[in-house]
N, C-alpha and C positions, 0 to 999 in steps of 0.2 A: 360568198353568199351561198346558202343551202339551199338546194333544188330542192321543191318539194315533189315528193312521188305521185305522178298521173291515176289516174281513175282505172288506168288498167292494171299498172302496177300495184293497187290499192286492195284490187278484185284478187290477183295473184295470192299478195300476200297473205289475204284473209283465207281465200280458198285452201294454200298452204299449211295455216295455220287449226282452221277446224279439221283436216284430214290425218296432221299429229295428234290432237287432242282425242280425236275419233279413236285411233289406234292405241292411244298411250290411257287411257279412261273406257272400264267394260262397265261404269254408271254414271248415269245422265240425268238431270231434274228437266223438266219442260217447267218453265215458270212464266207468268202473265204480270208483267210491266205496264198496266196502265195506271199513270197517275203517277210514273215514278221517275222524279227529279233528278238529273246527272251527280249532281252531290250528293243525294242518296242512297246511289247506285255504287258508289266511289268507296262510301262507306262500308258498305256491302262486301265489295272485291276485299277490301282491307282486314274484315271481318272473317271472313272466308278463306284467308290468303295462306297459303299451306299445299292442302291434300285437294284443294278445289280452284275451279276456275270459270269465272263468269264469261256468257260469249254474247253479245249482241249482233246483231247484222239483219239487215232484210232477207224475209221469209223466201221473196223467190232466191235471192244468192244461195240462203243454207241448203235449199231443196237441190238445187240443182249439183252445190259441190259433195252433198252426203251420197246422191243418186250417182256421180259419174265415179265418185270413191267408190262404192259396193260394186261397181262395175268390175273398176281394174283390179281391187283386190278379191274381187270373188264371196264377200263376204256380205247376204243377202239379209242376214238381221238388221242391217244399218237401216233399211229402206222401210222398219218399223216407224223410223221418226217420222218421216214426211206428213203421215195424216194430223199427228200430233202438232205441224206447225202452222197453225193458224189463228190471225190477230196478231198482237202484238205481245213477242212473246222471246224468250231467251233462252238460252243454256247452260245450265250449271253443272260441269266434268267433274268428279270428284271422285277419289282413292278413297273418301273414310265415310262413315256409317254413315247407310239414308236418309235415316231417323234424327242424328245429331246434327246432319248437316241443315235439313229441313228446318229443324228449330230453330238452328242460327239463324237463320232466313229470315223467319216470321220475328227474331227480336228488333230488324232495323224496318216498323213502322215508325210515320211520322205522320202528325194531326194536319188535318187541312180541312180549310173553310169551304163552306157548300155555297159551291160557286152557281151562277146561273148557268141551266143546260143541263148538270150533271148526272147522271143516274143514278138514285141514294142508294147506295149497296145497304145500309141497314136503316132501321124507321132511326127516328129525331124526335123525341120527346122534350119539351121546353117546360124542366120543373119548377115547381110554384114559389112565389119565394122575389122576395126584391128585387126589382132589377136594376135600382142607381139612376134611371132614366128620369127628366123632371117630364111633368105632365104633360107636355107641349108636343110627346112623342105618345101620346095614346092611337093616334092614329096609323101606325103601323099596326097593333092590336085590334083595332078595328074593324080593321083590314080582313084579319086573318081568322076572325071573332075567337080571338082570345081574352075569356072575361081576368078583368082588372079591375082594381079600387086604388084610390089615392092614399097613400099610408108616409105622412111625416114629409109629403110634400113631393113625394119619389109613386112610381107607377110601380104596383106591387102585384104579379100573377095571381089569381087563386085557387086556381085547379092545375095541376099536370094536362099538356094538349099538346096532343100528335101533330106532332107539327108536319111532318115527313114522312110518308110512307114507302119501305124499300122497294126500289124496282120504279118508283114516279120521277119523273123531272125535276130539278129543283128551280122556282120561282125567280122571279126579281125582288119579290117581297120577301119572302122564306130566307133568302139569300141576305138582304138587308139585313132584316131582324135578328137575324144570327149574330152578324157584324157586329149591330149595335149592343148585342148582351155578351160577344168574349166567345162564343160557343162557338167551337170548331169540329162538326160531328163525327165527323168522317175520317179516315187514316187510312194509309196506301206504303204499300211495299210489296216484295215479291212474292208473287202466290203461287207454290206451287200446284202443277195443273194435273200431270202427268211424270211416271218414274220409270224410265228404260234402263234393265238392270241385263247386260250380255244378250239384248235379242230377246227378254220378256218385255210387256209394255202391263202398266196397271195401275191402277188410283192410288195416290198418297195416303189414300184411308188406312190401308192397309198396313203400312209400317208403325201403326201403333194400333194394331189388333195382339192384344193378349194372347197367353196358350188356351185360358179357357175358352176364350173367342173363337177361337180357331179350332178347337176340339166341337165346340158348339155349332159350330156351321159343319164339322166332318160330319158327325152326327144325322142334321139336316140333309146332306147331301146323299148320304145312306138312306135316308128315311125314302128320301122323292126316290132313288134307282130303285130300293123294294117296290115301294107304291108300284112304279111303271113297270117293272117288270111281272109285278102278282096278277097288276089289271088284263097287260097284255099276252101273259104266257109263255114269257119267254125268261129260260134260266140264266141267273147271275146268281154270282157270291153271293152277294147279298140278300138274297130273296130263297136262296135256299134250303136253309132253317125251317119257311117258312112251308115251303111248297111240300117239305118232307114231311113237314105234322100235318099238313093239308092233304097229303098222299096217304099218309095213315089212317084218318081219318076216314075218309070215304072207302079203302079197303074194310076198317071196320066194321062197317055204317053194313058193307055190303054184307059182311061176314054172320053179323047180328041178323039180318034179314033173311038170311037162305041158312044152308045147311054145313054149308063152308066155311071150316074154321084155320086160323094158324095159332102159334104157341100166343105172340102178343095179343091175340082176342080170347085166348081160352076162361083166363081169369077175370073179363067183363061178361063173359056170357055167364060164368058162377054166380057173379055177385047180383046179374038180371034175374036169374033163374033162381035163388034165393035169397033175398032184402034183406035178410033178417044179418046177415054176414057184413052188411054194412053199420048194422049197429053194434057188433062186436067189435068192430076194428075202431069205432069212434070210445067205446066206452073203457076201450084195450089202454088207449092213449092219455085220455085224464086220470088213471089208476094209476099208471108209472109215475105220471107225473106226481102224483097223492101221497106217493108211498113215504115221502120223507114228510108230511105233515102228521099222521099220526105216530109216526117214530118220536116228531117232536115233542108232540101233547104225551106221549108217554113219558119223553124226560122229562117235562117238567111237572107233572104228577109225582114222579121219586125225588123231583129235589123239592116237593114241596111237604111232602112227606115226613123226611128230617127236621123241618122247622118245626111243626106239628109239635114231635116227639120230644123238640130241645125246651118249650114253650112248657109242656107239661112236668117237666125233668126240673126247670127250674120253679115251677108249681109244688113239687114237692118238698125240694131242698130250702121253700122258704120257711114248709112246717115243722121239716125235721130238726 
């Protein structure tokens, strides 16, 4: 007969076994398990089963064997996860890509009926359309005033109606009527929550942000340190460009106003002190640019020239 292992040796073993995993895996998924069936989960591992490895156990067990782990080895990024474990919630250690592993994840959803109680994570629309049901069952619709007509003996919707909206409770009727039409709204599997990559912690959004995405927010991120640093006057890279044509600026401002000049004001004070130099330099520029159009209309004056001549040439040669 096979002793089965006591509850301490249970705690051992687990405790054991997530401090390998901790060590042996520098990326970790935090995933949210509600709604998700042991043979789901099973499928999952199996799915997974490679470069990854799924961990379940109670939230105060993980906290407490991640916390006394980062103790004795010294290693203080561990204690990133603790805030991350709350609800019901698991761990996924994986060697190979965030991103691929993530996917895999979200392909073993499984449909399930809206149970009474539930919180509808998305709305439930019940489309229009036969529903098989004989008349005897109008009173579920009724209920819920969903209009109906009798059609071929069968109770038949005639508008699309929200049946469920995400984030309400689901009914005892809502829940019914579901049953009785086949519709099962809702589907559950593992969602990832949060990605702890060596001691970073940050949204799964992130592992499918594009380069232009990510150059798009550098961008933005530049944009707001100028902003804060022009408003408040304090020098950064980034704002330095700015402050320097803004320092010029007011030198010249002051340069134009008094008596005091440098070489970079000398040519705005010319063109102040005679206007008329700003319309040479504008009429200087469409001339360049002009010069190959009368070139052109001159070529093609000489080649029209010779038709002229060929035109007249065979004018003669038909008299002679």
């Amino acid at each position: 007969m096979v002793n089965k292992p006591s509850k301490t040796e249970k705690k051992i073993a687990y405790d054991a076994k997530l401090c390998r995993l901790l060590d042996e895996h520098g990326q970790i998924l935090v995933v949210a398990a509600d709604n998700v069936g042991s043979n789901q989960l099973q499928n999952i591992r199996k799915g997974l089963r490679g470069d990854s490895v799924v961990l379940m156990g109670k939230n105060t067990m993980m906290k407490r064997s991640i916390r006394l782990h980062s103790e004795n080895t010294g290693n203080k990024a561990f204690l990133n996860l603790i805030p991350l474990l709350v609800g019901n919630v698991g761990l996924i250690f994986t060697k190979g890509d965030l991103k691929e592993v993530s996917e895999e994840v979200a392909k073993y959803k499984v449909g399930a009926p809206a149970r009474v109680g539930l919180i509808a994570p998305i709305d439930v629309v019940v489309p229009p359309g036969n529903t098989g049901l004989d008349p005897s069952q109008t009173s579920f619709f009724q209920v819920l005033n969903i209009p109906t007509k009798i059609n071929k003996g069968t109770v038949e919707i005639i508008t699309p109606v929200e049946l469920i909206r995400k984030g309400e409770k689901v009914g005892s009727s809502e829940s019914a009527l579901l049953a009785k039409l086949g519709i099962r709204p809702f589907s559950y599997g593992l969602v990832v929550l949060s990605v702890y990559d060596n001691g970073s912690v940050f949204s799964p959004e992130v592992l499918y942000l594009s380069d232009d995405d990510l150059a798009h927010k550098f961008a933005a991120g530049v944009s707001m340190v100028t902003s804060l640093s022009l408003a408040i006057s304090y020098p950064a890279i980034a704002a330095a460009p700015h402050m320097f044509v803004n320092g010029y600026k007011n030198v010249l401002a002051t340069a134009i106003a008094t008596e005091y000049s440098f070489p970079q004001a000398d040519k705005v004070k010319e063109y102040l002190k005679d206007p008329s130099k700003f319309a040479v330099t504008a009429t200087a520029v469409p001339a360049a640019n002009s010069g190959a159009a009368p070139a052109a209309t001159k070529e093609e004056e000489k080649k029209e020239e010779p038709a002229e001549e060929s035109d007249e040439d065979m004018g003669f040669s038909l008299f002679d």
